[in-house]
N, C-alpha and C positions, 0 to 999 in steps of 0.2 A: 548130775550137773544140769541147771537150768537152760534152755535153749532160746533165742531170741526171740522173740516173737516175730511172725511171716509178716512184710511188709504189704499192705492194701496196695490194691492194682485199681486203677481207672483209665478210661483215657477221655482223650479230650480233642473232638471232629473240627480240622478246620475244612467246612461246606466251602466252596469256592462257586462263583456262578460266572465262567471265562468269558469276554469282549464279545460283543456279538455284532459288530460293525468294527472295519480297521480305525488305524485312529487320522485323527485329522492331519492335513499333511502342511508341514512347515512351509514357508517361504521358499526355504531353499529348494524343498523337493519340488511345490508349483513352480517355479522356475526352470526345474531339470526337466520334470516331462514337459512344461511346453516349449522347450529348447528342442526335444526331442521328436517331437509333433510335426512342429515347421524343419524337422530335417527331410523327416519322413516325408512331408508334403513335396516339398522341392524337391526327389528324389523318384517318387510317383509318376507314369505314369499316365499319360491322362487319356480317360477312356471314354469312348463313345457309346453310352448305355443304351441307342438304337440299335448298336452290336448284339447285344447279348439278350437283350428282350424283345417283345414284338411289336412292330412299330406303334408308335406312339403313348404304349405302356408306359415309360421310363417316365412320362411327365406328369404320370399322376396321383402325385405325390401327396394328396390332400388326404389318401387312406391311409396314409404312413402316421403311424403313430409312437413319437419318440417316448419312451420309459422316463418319469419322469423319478428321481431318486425323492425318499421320505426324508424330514427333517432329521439329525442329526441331535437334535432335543426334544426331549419326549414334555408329554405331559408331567410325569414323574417329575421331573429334575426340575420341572416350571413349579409345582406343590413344592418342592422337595421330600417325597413323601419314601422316606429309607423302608418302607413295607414291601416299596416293590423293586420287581424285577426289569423292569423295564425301566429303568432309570441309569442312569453313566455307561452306556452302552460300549464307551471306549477301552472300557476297565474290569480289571477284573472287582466283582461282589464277595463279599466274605459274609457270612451267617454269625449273628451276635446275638445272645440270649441275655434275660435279665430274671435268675432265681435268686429268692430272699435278698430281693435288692441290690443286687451287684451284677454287672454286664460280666459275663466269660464266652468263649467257645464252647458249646455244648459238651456235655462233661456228664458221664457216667459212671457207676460202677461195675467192676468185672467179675459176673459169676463163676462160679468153682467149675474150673473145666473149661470156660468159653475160653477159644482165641479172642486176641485183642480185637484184629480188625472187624471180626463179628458184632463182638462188643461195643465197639464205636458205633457202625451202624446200627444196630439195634437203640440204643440210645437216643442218637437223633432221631428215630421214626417214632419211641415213645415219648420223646417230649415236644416234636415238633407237628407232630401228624403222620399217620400213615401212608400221605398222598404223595409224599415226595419219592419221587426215582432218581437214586443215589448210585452215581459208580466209585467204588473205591478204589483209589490209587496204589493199588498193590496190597500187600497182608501183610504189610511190615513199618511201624511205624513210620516216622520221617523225626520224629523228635523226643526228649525225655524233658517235662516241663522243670524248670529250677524253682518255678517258684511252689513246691508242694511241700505239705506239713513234715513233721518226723514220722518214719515208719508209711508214708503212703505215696505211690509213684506214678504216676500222669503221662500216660504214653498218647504223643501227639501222632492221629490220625489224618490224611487229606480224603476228601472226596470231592467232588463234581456232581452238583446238582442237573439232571438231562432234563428235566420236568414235574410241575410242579409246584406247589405254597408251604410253606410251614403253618400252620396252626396250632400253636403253643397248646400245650396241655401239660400235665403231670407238673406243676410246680415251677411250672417258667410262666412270667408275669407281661412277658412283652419281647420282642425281637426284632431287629432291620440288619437292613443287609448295607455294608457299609463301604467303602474305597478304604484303600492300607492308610490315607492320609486320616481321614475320620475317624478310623479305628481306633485312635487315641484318645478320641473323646471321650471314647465309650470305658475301655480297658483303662484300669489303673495303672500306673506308671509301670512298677515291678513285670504285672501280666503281658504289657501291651514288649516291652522288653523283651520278653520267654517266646514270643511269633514272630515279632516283629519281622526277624533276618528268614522266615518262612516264606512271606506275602510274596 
């Protein structure tokens, strides 16, 4: 009796690159902390910094140098340039490749014997560069893709990019890193559907 044939294994890396500034804060929450400010202010009280330093220290103040916080938009996001990393700083980045013309999540084949989560990363370092330091999200997928051929099965990988660029090789034609809203531009409908409830 004939036996089926073994179903092809791949999987498919979704890179993530997490927020790297909190994000901007609503109306309501400026309003909460500086409700909260002038409580604290009024509540304070009020000190004599001739007290606690030596006389006449406390007033000079011209060495004081307050931290002045960076813009909140980078150059990036002024280009709009999805190559890099330093762009929507509020948001989490997702890694988007373009082989034989079509945008996916980095997508591999699974050697005989490899674990998956192996396989994932190995995948993104040969198609994207060696330079990236990649932590993966555990050794066990997070997804099984719906949208794969007959006979071949797409096991969805997470990882977190620590440091590092991609540099496309092996058969990917171009890449950016994109916000879960963009990401539709890029993924065809069915695909962007199969991550979507991931991002």
């Amino acid at each position: 009796m004939a036996t089926a044939a073994a179903a092809a294994l791949r999987t498919a890396t979704l890179v993530v690159r997490r927020p790297l500034i909190t994000p901007t804060r609503t109306a309501f929450e400026e309003a909460y902390y500086e409700y909260h400010a002038n409580l604290r202010a009024g509540h304070e009280r009020t000190v004599i910094p001739d007290f606690w330093t030596k006389k006449g220290a406390a007033g000079n103040t011209a060495a004081i140098q307050m931290a002045v916080p960076a813009e909140r938009t980078t150059e990036a996001d002024t280009a709009n340039d999805v190559k890099s990393l330093d762009r929507k700083l509020e948001e989490n980045l997702f890694l988007v490749v373009k082989e034989g013309g079509k945008w996916s999540l980095v997508q591999g084949a699974v050697a005989e014997g490899e674990p998956l989560h192996e396989a994932a990363r190995r995948s993104v370092l040969d198609k994207c560069g060696q330079n990236l330091d990649l932590w993966m999200v555990g050794r066990s997928p997070i997804a099984l893709s719906h949208t794969t051929k007959d006979k071949e099965h797409i096991f969805v990988h997470k990882a977190h990019i620590l440091a590092g660029q991609a540099a496309p090789t092996k058969g990917v034609s171009d890449f950016a890193w994109v916000t879960k809203n963009e990401m539709a531009k890029y993924l065809d409908k069915a695909a962007y559907d199969d991550v979507v409830e991931l991002l």
